[in-house]
N, C-alpha and C positions, 0 to 999 in steps of 0.2 A: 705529292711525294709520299713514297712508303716512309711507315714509321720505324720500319726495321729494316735494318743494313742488309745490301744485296748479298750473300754469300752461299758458297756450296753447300748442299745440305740433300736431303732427303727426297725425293722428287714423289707427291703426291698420287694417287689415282684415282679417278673420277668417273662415276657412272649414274644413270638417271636411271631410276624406278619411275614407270606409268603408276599414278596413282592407283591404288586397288577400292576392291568393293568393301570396305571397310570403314573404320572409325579415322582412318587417317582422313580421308577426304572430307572438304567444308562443303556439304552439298548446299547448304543453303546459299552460300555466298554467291553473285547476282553472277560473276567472273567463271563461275564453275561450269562448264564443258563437259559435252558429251562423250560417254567410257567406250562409245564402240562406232562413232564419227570417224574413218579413217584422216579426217583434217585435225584429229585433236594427238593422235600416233602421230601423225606428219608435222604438226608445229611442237613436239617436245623432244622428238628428235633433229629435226633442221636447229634448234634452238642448242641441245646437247654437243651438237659435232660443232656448230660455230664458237663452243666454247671448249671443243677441243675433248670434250670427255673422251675415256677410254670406249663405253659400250653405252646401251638403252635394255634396259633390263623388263622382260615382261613377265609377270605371275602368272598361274593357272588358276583354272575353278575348274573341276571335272562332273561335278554338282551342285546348285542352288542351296544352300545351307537353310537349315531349318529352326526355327527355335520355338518350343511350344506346341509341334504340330503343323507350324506355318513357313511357309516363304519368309526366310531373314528379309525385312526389307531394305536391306543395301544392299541386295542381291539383285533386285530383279530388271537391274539393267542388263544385265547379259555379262556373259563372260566368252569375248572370239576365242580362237584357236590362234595359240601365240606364231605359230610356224609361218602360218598361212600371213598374219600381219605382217611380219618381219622379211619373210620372200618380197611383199609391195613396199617395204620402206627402204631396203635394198636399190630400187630403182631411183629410189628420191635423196638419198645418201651416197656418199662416197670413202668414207671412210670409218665412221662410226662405225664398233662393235656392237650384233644383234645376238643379244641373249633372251631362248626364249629358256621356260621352264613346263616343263617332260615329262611325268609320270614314270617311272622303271615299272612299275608293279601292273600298270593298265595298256604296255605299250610291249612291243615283240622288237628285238634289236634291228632284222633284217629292214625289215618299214620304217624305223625311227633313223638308223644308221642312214637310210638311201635321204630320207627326208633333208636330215642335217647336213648329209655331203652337198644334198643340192644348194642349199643354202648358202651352205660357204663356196659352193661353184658360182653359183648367182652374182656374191656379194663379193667376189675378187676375194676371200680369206676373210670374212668376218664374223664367222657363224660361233656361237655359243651356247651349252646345252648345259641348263643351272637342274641337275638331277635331285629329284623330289621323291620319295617312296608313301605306299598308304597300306594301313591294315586295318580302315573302317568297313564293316560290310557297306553301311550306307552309302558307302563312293561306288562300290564293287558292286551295287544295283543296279545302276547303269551300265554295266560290261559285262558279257555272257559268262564269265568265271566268278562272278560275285567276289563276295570279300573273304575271299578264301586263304590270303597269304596270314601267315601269323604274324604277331608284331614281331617275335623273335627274328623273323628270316627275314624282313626284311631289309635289311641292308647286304644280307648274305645275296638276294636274289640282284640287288644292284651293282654289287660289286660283279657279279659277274655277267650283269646284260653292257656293262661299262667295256671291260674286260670283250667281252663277244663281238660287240661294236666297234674296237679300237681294231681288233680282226679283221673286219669286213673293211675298214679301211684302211688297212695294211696290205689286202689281199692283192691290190695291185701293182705291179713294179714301177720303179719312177720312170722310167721308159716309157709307161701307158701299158703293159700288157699283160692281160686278166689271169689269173691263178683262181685255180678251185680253193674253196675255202671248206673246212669242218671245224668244228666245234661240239665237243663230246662232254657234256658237263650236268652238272646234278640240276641247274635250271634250263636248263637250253641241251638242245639237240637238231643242229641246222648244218645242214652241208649246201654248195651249191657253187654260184658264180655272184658274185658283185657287180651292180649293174653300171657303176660309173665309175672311171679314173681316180685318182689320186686327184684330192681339191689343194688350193692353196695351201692349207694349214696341215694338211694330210688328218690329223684328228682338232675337228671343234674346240675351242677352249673347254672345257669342264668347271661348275659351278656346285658347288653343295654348300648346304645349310643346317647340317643335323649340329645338335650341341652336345649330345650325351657320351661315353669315351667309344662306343661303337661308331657315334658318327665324327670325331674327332681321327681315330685311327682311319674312318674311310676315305675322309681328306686328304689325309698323308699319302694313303697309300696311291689315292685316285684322281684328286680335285687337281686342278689350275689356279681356283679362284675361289676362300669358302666368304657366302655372305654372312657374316657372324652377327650377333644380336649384342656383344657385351657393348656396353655403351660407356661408364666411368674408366677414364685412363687406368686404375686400379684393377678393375676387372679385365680389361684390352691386353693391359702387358701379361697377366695371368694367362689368360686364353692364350696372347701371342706364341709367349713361350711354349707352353705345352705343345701346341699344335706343330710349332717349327721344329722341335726338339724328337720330335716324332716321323719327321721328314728322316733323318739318315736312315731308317731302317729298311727303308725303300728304295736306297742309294739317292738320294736329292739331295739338294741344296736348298739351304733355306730361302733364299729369291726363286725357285720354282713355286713355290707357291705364297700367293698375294691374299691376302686377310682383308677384306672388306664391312665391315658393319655396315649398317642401316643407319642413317641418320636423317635429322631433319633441321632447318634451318630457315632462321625468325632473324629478319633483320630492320634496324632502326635505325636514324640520323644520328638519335642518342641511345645508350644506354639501357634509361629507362623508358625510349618509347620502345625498343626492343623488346623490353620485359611485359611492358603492356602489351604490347600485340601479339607475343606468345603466352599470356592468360587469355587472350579472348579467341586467339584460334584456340584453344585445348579447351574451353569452352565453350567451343561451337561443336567441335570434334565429340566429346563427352556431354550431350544432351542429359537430362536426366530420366528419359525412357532408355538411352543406353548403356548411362550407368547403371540403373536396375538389369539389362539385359547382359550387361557386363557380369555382372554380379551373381547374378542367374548362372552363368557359365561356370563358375567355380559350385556356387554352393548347392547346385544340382536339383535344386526346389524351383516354384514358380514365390515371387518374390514381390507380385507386383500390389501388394499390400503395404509394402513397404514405405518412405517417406523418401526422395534419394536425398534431401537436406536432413534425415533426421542418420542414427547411428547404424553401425552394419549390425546385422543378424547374432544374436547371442549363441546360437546353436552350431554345431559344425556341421560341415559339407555332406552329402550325400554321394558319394564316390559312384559312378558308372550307372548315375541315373537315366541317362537317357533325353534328356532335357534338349540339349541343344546338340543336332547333325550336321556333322560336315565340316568342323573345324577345325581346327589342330588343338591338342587341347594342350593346355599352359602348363600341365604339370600335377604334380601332385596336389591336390584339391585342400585335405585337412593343413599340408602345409604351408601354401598361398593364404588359407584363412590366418593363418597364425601369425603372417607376416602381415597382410593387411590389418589384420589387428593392432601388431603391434606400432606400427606406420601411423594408423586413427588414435589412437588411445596419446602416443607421443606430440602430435599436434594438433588435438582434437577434432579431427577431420570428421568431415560425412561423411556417408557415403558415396558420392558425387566427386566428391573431394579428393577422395581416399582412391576411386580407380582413377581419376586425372592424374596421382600421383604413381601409384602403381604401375601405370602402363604406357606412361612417355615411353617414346623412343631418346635414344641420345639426340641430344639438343645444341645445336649453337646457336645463343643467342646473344645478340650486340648489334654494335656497327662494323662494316664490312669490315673496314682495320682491324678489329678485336678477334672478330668469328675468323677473318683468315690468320692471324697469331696465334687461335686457338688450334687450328686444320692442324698447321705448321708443327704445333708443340705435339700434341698427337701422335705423327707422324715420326716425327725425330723421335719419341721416348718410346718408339717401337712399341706401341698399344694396336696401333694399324697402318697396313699399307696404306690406306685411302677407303672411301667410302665411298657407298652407294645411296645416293640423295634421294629421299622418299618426299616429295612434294607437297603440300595440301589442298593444292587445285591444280584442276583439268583444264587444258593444258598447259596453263602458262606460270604454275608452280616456281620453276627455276629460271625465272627470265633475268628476276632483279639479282638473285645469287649470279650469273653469268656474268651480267653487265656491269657488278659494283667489285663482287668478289676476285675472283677469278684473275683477274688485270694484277691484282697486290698479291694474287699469289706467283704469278708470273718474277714480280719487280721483286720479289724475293727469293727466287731462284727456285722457288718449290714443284711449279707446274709448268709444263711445256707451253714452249711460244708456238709451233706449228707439230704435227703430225710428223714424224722421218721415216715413219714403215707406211706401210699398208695395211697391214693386218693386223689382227687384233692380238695377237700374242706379240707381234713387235712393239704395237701398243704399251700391251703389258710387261715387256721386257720377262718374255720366258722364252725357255729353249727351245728348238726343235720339236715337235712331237716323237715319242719313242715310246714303244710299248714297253708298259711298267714291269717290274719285278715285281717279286712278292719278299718279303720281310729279309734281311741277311740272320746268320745266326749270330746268334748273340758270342 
């Protein structure tokens, strides 16, 4: 029996990340599966919808990331084309939402737009397009226009390939019949025909992830769905509000758009076997050739002199070294050292130590009663809608969270007992789709 009284409250939302080519994954562990096995996409998402989640979420890689000159080595498993996975999990699902993630900056609306409709025609209305922008040339080497956009425009250039897109699928009547389309714009210049009907959801959910107030405003103005990074309820209600308070300008409401963080989830019979096996995953996760390789990423040097049990680097960062290609980079370089530092110096951390702590993701850890009273409190104090579960193995990461969790969050009224839509925005209890505005006056 639950520990907490069944009552009306807040109804959670839930989505599965495929693990990525990164530090989140335990490669060593014996459990750990194959990144581009279509049996290993087909047992986390079969496992995702029997647990009722809203979607299955897939990242991109558009290039091999390099660090030193070299292939990252948790690259070189490959990275599919999320479209293409998500068209074959479509057939193996039925009601799960498929969110893949898109490039704007390496992608042309007309191709991306047709892609996505088909999708959601495939999938009966489940298709989801989590928009990602890049201003590295090192990506843009791989695509005949290089890395030509500046960082500045970049969000300028996605707002309006979102915007173009939303066109192309507007351009049909609910009847079924085709309308010329034009589009006359400072990134785009496309006229022509739409090659397919109006899908279930007429436009894709939309997904973004930017945090900076460019990319907070493009949520508002744009998103369905943003995957947000703050992790302490303190930081969540911060983001939350801004973010929502920023919706009327656009004419929305604030339940048009759903706030999802990233998180991850350690569970134990007790307590403290909880807490033990969320230090020995983050120290499986944080080796200490990748804490040095961690390390390396901010302070823009080669590093590997260094001890990762002994202290971090007395010297500051090297800004726009060049060191490591292809990642996203974390931020301002001299100021992460400042906080690392001050992080180490407070608990006398290594440097091992010091990015374990650094760069968890939001954590619940306990026993399934605790971690779902945690979801719960979360949710109700308006930090986030719900969350997108980043796993630590391939594929069967969220089995135990499904099987133990999930049930008590039901028997406390927080999460759905069956599916009542079809589709993924019914899912997520959003409106219609309708082509957005732009800002009212003030």
């Amino acid at each position: 029996m639950s520990r907490s009284p069944r009552r009306a409250r807040r109804r959670i939302h839930l989505a599965a990340h495929f693990p990525g080519v990164n530090n989140t994954t335990v490669w060593s562990d014996p459990r750990s599966g194959s990144q581009i096995d279509f049996a290993s996409f087909e047992h986390l998402a079969k496992v995702a919808e029997a647990g009722l989640f809203d979607f299955f979420f897939l990242a991109e890689g558009l290039r091999l990331r390099e660090h030193k000159g070299e292939i990252h080595d948790l690259d070189v498993v490959g990275r599919p084309e999320s479209i293409t996975v998500l068209n074959a999990l479509a057939a193996v699902t039925d009601r799960l939402g498929l969110a893949a993630t898109v490039n704007a900056t390496f992608n042309e609306p007309f191709e991306l737009a047709r892609r996505l409709a088909t999708l959601d025609h495939l999938s009966g209305g489940r298709a989801a397009w989590n928009v990602v922008t890049s201003s590295d040339a090192f990506t843009g080497q791989n695509f005949r226009r290089g890395g030509y956009l500046d960082r500045a425009d970049r969000y300028t250039r996605a707002a309006e390939f979102v915007a173009t897109a939303r066109e192309l699928w507007d351009s049909w009547t609910p009847e079924g019949t085709p309308r010329p389309f034009a589009h006359r714009g400072e990134q785009f210049d496309i006229e022509g025909r739409f090659t397919l009907p109006r899908s279930p959801q007429v436009h894709p959910v939309v997904i973004q992830a930017g945090d900076s107030p460019e990319g907070r405003e493009f949520a508002a103005a744009t998103a369905d769905v943003v995957f947000s990074r703050h992790g302490t309820p303190e930081a969540g209600r911060a983001f939350y509000a801004d973010v929502k308070d920023r919706l009327r300008r656009y004419g929305r409401e604030p339940e048009d758009l759903k706030i999802m963080p990233g998180a991850t989830v350690v569970l134990g019979d007790t307590e403290a076997e909880a807490r033990d096996r969320a230090v020995e995953i983050r120290r499986q996760q944080i080796s200490p050739q990748n804490a040095i390789n961690t390390l390396e990423q901010v302070w823009g040097v080669d590093l590997s002199a260094h001890d990762p049990d002994g202290p971090l680097p007395a010297f500051d960062p090297e800004p726009r070294s060049g060191l490591t290609q292809g990642r996203t980079t974390m931020g301002d370089p001299t100021a992460i050292a400042a906080a690392w530092r001050a992080l180490s110096e407070a608990g006398g951390l290594s440097i091992r130590q010091t990015v374990i702590e650094a760069t968890a993701r939001q954590s619940f850890v306990g026993t399934p009663h605790a971690v779902a009273d945690e979801l719960v409190a979360f949710v109700d104090g308006r930090a986030a809608d719900g969350f997108i579960l980043v796993p630590h193995l391939t594929p069967g990461g969220l089995d135990e969270f499904i099987a133990r969790v999930v049930p008590l969050l039901q028997e406390r009224g927080a999460f759905r007992t069956a599916y009542t839509g079809r589709t993924l925005r019914s899912h997520l209890g959003l409106p219609e789709a309708r082509t957005r505005t732009g800002p009212r006056a003030a």
